[in-house]
C-alpha positions in Angstrom: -18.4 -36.8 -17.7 -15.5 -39.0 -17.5 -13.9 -40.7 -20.5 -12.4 -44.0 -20.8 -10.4 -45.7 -23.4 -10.5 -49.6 -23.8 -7.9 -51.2 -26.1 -8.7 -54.7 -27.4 -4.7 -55.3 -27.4 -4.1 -58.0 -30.0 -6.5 -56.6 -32.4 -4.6 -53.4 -31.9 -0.9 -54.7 -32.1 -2.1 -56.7 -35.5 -3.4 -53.8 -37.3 -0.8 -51.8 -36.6 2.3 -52.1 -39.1 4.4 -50.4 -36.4 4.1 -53.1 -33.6 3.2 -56.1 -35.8 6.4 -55.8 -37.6 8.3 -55.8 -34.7 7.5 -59.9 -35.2 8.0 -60.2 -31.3 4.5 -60.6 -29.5 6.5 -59.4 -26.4 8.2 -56.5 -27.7 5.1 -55.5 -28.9 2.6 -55.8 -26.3 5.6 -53.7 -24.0 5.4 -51.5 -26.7 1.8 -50.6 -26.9 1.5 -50.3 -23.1 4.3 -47.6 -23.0 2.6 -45.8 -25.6 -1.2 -45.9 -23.4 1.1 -44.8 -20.5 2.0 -41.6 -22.4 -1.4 -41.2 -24.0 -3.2 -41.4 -20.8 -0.9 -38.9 -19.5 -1.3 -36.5 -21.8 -5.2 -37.6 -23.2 -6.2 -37.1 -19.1 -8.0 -40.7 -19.8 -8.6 -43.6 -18.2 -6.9 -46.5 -20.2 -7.6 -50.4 -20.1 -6.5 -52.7 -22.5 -7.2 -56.2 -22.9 -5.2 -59.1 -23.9 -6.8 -62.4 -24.3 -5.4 -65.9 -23.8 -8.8 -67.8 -24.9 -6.2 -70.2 -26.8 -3.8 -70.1 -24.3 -3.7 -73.4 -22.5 -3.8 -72.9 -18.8 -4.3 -68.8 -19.5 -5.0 -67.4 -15.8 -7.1 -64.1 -15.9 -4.8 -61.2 -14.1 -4.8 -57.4 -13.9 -2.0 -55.4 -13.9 -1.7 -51.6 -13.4 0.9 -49.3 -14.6 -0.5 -45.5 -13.3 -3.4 -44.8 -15.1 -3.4 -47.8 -17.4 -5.1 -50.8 -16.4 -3.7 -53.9 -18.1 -6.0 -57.5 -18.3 -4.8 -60.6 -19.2 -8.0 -62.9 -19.8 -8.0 -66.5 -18.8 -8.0 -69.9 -21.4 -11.6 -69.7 -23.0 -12.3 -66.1 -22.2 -12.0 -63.3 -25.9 -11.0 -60.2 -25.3 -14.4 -59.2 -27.3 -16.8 -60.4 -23.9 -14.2 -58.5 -21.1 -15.0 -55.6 -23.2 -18.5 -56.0 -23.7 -18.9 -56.5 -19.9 -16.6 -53.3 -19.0 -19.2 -51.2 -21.8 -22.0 -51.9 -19.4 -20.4 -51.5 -16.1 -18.5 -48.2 -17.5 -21.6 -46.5 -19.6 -23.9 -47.2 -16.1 -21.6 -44.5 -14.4 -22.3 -41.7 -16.6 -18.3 -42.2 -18.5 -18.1 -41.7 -22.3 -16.6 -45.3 -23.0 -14.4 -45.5 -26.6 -12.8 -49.0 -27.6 -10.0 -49.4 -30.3 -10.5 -52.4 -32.5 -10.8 -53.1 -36.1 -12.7 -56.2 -35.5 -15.8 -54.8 -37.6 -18.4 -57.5 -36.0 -17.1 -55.9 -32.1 -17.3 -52.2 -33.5 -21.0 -52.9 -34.1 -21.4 -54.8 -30.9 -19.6 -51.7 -29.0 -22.1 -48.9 -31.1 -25.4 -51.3 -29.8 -23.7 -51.2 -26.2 -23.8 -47.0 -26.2 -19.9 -46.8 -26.4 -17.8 -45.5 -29.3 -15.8 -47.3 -31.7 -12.1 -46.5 -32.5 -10.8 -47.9 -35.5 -6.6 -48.4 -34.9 -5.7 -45.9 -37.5 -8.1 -43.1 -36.3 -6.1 -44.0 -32.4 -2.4 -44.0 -33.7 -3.4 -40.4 -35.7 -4.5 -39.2 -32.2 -1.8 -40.7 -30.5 0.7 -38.6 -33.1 -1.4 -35.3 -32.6 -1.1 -35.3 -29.2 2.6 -36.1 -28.8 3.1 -33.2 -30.9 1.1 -30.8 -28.4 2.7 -32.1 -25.9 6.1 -31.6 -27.0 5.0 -27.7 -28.4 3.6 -27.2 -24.8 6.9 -27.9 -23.2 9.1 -26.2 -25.3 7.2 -22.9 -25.4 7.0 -23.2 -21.5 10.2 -24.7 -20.3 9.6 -23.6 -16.5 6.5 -25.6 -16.2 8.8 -28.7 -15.7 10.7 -27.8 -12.6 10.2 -29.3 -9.2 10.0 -26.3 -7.6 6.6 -24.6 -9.7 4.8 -28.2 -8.9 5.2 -27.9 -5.1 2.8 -26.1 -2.2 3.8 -22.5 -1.3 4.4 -23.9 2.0 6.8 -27.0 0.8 8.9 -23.9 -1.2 8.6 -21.7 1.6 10.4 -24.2 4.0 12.8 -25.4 1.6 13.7 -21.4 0.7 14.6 -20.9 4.5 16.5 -23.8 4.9 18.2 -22.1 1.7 19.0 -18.9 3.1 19.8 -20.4 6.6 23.6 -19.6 7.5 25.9 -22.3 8.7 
């Protein structure tokens, strides 16, 4: 079973005293979609988070992707809340364990009734902490697992070692 993480952006970035004091919505939105990058990495989730413009005037729904993070931008009219709802039912119909990060209590009971799992932002940033520290105990216990040549095919290192050894 596949899990996947949905972020309800905003409601994320305002209950979080680490991107909410940044006072730059910018800055901070950048900011929480460089720290899904590296949780998805390391978490081996699928990641979407949604931003909503439904008092933006002229808002125009896009998607962006940055590798396994899935970033949507909702158009004028459209909360954050209902893209999420609708991804619950598409997600939970393909056997995935669905989770969703918001502190919006009234959305946490709307995402338990939909068969997903409810994230409150504190309970995601603890996670986010735990595995940033595994990951960086991983790497320095096992420096060698980071070279280009132990992440090829034997037959990629085999070529390049007898180009190596190949006199001029």
């Amino acid at each position: 079973m596949k899990e996947h993480l949905v972020v309800d952006g905003y409601n994320v970035i305002f209950n979080s005293p680490e991107l909410k004091d940044l006072n730059d919505l910018e800055h901070a939105r950048a900011r929480l979609i460089d720290t899904l990058i590296n949780f998805a990495a390391l978490a081996g989730q699928q990641v979407t988070v949604v931003f909503d413009a439904h008092s933006v005037p002229g808002g125009v729904a896009h998607t962006e992707r940055y590798g396994p993070v899935e970033v949507i931008y909702t158009s004028e009219g459209e909360t954050a809340d209902t893209v999420i709802e609708r991804m619950i039912g598409r997600l939970s119909g393909r056997s995935a364990s669905v989770f969703v990060v918001t502190a919006d209590y009234v959305e946490q009971r709307q995402v338990l009734g939909l068969g997903a799992y409810r994230v409150p932002p504190g309970e995601f940033w603890e996670k986010v902490r735990r595995l940033t520290r595994e990951s960086i105990v991983y790497h320095r216990d096992k420096p060698a697992d980071g070279y280009l040549e132990n992440r090829l095919e034997e037959r990629t290192r085999a070529a390049l070692e007898a180009w190596r050894r190949k006199k001029p």
